[in-house]
C-alpha positions, 0 to 999 in steps of 0.5 A: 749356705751363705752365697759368696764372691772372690774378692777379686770379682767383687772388686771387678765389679765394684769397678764396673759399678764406679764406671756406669756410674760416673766418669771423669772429665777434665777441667782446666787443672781439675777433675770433675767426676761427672754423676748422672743422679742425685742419689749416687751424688748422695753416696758420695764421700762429702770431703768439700774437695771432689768436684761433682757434675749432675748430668742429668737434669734436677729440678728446682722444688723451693728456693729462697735469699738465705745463703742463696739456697736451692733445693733440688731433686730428680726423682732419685733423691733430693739435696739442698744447694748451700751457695754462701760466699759472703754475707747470709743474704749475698748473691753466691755462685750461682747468679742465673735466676730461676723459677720454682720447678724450672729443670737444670743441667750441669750443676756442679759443686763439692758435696760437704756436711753440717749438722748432718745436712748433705749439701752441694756447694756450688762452683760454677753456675749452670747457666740459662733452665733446660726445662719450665713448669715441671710436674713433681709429685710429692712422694707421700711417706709415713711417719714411720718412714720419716722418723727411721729412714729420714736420710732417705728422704732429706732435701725432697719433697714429701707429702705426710697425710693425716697428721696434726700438730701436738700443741697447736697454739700460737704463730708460726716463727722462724726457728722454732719446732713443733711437735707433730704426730699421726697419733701414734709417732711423733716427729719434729715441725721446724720452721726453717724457711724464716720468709715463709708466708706462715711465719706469724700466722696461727699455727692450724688446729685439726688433721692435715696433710703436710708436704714439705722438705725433710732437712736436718740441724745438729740438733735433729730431723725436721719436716718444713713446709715451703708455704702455706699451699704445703698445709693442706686442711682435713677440716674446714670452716665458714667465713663471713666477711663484713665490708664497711666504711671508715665511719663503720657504715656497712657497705654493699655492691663491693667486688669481693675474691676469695678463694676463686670465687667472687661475690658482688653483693652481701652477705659475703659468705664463704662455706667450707674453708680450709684451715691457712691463710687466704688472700682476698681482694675487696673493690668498690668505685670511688673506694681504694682497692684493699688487699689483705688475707684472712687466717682460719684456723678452728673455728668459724670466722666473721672478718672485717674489711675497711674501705676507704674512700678515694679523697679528691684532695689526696697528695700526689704531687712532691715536695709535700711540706707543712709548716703549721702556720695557720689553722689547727689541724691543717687543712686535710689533716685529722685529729683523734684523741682516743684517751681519757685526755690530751690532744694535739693543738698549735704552739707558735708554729708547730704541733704540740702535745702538752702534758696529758694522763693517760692520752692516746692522740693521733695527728693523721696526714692527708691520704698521701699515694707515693710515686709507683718508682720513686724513693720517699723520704719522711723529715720532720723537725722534733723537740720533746721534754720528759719522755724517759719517765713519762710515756711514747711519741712515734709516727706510724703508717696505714696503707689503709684506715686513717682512723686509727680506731681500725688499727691499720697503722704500724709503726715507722719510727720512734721518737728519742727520748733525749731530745730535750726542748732547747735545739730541735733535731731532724728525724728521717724516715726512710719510705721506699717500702711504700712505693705506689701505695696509698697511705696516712702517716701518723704522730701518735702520742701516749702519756702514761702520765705526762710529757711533752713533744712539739713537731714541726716543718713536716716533709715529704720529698723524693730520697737524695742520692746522699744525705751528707752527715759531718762525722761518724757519730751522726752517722751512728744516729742515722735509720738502718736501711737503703738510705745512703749517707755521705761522711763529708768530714775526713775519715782514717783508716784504722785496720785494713783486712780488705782479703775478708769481704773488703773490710775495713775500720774508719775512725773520727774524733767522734767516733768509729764503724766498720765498713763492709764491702763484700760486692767491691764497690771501693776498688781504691787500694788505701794504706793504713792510717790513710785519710778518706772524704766522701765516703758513702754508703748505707747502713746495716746491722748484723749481729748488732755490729753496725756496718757502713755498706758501700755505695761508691768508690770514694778515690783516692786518699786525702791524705797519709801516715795520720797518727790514731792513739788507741784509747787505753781500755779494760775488756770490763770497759768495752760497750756498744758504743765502742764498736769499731774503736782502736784501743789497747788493752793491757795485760790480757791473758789467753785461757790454757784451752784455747787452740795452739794457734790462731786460726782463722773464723776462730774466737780465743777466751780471753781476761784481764783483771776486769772480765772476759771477753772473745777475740775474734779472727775473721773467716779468711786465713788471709785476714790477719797476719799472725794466723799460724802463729802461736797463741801467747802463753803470757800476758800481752798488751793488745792494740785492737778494734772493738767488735760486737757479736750478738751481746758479746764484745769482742776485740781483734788485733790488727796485725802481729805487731799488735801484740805487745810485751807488757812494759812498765811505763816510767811514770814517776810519782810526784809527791802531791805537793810537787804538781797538780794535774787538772782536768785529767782526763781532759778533753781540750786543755788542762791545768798544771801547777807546782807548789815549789819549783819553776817549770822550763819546759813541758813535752807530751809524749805518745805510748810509742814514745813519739814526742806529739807537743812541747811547750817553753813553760817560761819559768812559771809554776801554773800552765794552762796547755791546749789539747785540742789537736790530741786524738784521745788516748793515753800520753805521757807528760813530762815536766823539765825543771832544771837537771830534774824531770818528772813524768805524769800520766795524761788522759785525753777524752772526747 
């Protein structure tokens, strides 16, 4: 007989169950349902509303920058904390820092699901660890227990033993799967943590023991280990390191780490390594210390280590400045030709490359040891000739050999291969991920069959609070990273949507960029259209949006109400380079699927007679004004900013004002013979003749019918008119000739 409980008992006691359980505090004008484990948190609906509190402690198992995501357990269950509230890489809520194992109280946040991961979103931060070093033991499951109980066991950390990877060839990279198995049931190896000490390692061949953390995507269940600790090898192999100088000479009485053990003269023979990537130290006097790991992964292993010996006359003192005035290499310098020909030699005052098949030179600096905490900063002065067909020119870095024979070097910077030989430019390398450490730099020249690059005025210097720019595209041309630049020409405002990370689009005559404050460093309120000078900052990419991040607050506005034309486009016409402009499209039409309303984080299919393309609405229903409103069912003319997501372009209408009713524009069609129009487009002045009538009085106008310049044309038949001061953008022309007037289109283009 099946055992049975009256509902009403069963109710009583579902209730006493939700009262152990948890209970309710109040906080301010919330409830906070207050849950002693992870597991009954676990349990829990995940609407993104209800507000949990952890009362007991959770401890901290692995970390990391993205989304400023934690993963905790408690020895119930395990789950991630997801703390994104600007940007991927952004401080969130939580704030305090903590160390791997640190245990922590009072965690609370909503719980919510994507791709069917359970996360705690965070609302508050929990404040100062309760406990340090805490000891947790992986739960040691099966393949079968990870394969059909795996909610069980997601966001804690497990140990898998006796497994091996199904296609082991390769380096680990980030996102990518891999199939793992016990032989018998086969599972999925995702490589979630992109800044794991793995990533580019060679995936290990062979049994091993996996601990890692169960976590989940839409597309399925995967195991991830936090480092290489996490892959314990079952085989293990020989390792045999040989040290040498740059001249190859082999080298003995050299300290040499390793695995804990540390041996002082040759052979340096390791037995029994496990499979992963092992640190090692290798130190003798006189030399440069040298750091590095090795990777083993089936088979034994001979590495090869380089010292390079301390140079009495290396660079420590800034600025670091050579000219090439006199001898060739200079003083300190070295010269490699490792081609079948070609070198670099003395060319009135700089260092030149001449045409060379088949070349691989190297102009080596000096040792240099940049400053322990200081910010550098590489300028040189460059000219080239013929590089996009004919080959490479580049500058590298070595923190160790400056014999490029070892390949120690990487690269820093690639020459532009539009340079030309007329006017030199200035390249700007940005240094500050070498603070401290001993390096070479490198000009390094590869001609498939020949060209020409000429160097010269080569410095070294400590990094300026800004480097100043005239214009927004010398800005665009400017290294992405921590260097900050100064537009020290005026700015205007052309959209404003400050409610989504403070953004907002600035443009010149030479260009436009978005500008991306999600820390608030502008605390300045600024209006549309309004002028800006010193605007500074550095220089992001996401999604290959180029971004202008704050560094200061530049004041108050230079000036207001300046008038910006956008620049009239085809969805068709819209490049990178367009990104961040203000133009109007004309006649777009919305796809039937697309959603009723626009909502916000949202994108709309969109066409005109010359391709498709996205708009987008930023990730803030207060970003623009017409969310909520319905999405057109006919064609409009769009006023928008120009946005890049990945490959795709975008365009986003400022404000609802933006979406226009088509109307015909009344240009009149002059018979060929009546005026002639040229340049159109023009850029600085243009050219208008009639065949047979004289000309009174000529008036421009903007396609909100703003009268923007007039001209007494003084009964002439040929006009020559200045643009100059025009923004690019479409005009209208309009030609006075006694009662009778006549309208041309007019383009204007920079």
């Amino acid at each position: 007989m099946k055992n049975t409980v009256p509902k009403t008992a069963a109710a009583f006691l579902a209730f006493l169950l939700l009262f152990t359980s948890y209970t309710v505090a109040e906080n301010g004008d919330n409830d906070i349902v207050e849950i002693e484990t992870i597991l009954e948190l676990r349990s829990q609906e995940p609407d993104g509303e209800t507000v949990y509190k952890l009362t007991g402690e959770a401890v901290l198992t692995f970390q990391q920058a993205f989304r400023n995501q934690k993963y905790i357990e408690d020895g119930t269950a395990g789950i991630l904390i997801d703390d994104r509230i600007n940007g991927l890489f952004d401080p969130g809520i939580i704030t305090t820092e903590y160390e791997i194992y640190d245990g922590i109280i009072g965690i609370t946040g909503t719980l919510s699901e994507f791709g069917n991961m359970i996360q705690l979103v965070p609302v508050e931060d929990p404040g100062d660890p309760n406990s340090h070093n805490n000891v947790i033991e992986p739960l040691v499951i099966t393949m079968d227990d990870f394969v059909n109980n795996f909610m069980e066991y997601q966001s804690r950390l497990v140990t898998i033993e006796n497994v091996y990877f199904v296609d082991p060839e390769g380096v680990f990279q980030g996102g990518q799967v891999h199939a793992f198995t016990d032989g018998d049931i086969e599972a999925d190896y995702r490589v979630t943590f992109y800044d794991a000490d793995y990533v580019g390692d060679p995936i290990p061949v062979g049994e091993i023991n996996i601990t890692g953390l169960p976590n989940s995507r839409s597309e399925g269940d995967f195991m991830t280990a936090r480092h290489w600790d996490d892959i314990e090898s079952l085989t293990e192999f020989d390792v045999t390191f040989e040290i040498m100088d740059e001249a190859n000479n082999p080298l003995d009485n050299v300290t040499l780490e390793f695995r804990g053990e540390t041996i002082t003269e040759a052979p340096y023979f390791f037995p029994a390594v496990p499979a992963g990537t092992h640190p090692y130290t290798a130190s003798k006097e006189g030399y440069h210390t040298t750091t590095g790991s090795v990777t083993v992964t089936d088979e034994d292993l001979t590495h090869a280590v380089i010292l390079v010996e301390i140079d009495p006359d290396m660079i420590t003192e800034f600025p670091m400045l050579e000219t090439f005035d006199d001898e060739f290499p200079p003083s300190g310098w070295s010269h490699y030709a490792l081609g079948d020909a070609g070198g670099w030699e003395l060319d009135d005052g700089q260092a030149l490359h001449n045409p060379a098949a088949n070349a691989d030179s190297w102009l080596v600096t000096p040792q240099i040891h940049l400053p322990e905490d200081e910010s550098m900063l590489l300028t040189f002065m460059e000219r080239n000739q013929l590089m996009t067909e004919y080959g490479y020119s580049g500058v590298k870095i070595s923190r160790g050999s400056g014999n490029p024979v070892h390949e120690h070097f990487t690269e820093l910077y690639e020459s532009d291969d539009n340079i030309g030989i007329a006017d030199p430019e200035e390249a700007m390398i940005d240094l500050g991920g070498y603070a401290g450490e001993v390096v070479y730099l490198a000009f390094n020249y590869h001609g498939d069959d020949a060209h020409r690059w000429w160097v010269n005025d080569v410095m070294i210097d400590f990094v300026p609070e800004a480097i100043e720019v005239p214009d927004i595209a010398t800005l665009r041309q400017q290294p992405i990273g921590d260097l900050a630049y100064r537009i020290t020409g005026e700015v205007v405002i052309t959209h404003l949507q400050q409610a989504y990370r403070g953004q907002f689009f600035i443009q010149d005559q030479t260009g436009a960029i978005l500008v991306d404050d999600p820390g608030g460093v502008i605390e300045t309120d600024y209006n549309l259209y309004d002028g800006v000078r010193e605007l500074t900052g550095t220089l992001s990419l996401f999604a290959n949006m180029l971004q202008l991040r704050p560094t200061e607050d530049p004041g108050a506005a230079y000036s207001t109400d300046n008038v910006i034309e956008p620049v009239e486009m085809t969805l068709g016409d819209l490049t990178p380079d367009h990104q961040g402009q203000l133009v109007i499209v004309r006649n777009v039409h919305f796809d039937e699927d697309n959603p009723e309303t626009f909502i916000h984080n949202t994108g709309y299919d969109i066409y005109d007679d010359t391709a498709e393309a996205t708009l987008y609405i930023p990730n803030d229903e207060n970003s623009v004004d017409y969310i909520g409103e319905p999405v057109p069912e006919t064609p409009k003319d769009l006023i928008s900013v120009v946005q890049q997501f990945g490959n795709d372009m975008q365009i986003l209408p400022r404000m609802l004002d933006d979406f226009m009713d088509p109307e015909p524009i009344n240009v009149l069609s002059p018979e060929p013979s009546e005026f002639s129009l040229f340049p159109n487009p023009a850029s600085t002045h243009f050219t208008l003749v009639s065949a047979d009538r004289q000309m009174e009085r000529i008036r421009i106008y903007n396609l909100n019918g703003q009268l923007v310049k007039e001209k007494d044309a003084a009964s002439a038949r040929r006009l020559h008119m200045d643009v100059t001061r025009l923004n690019t953008g479409m005009y209208i022309l309009e030609i006075i000739s006694g009662n009778d007037v006549k309208s041309l289109k007019l383009q204007i283009n920079r």
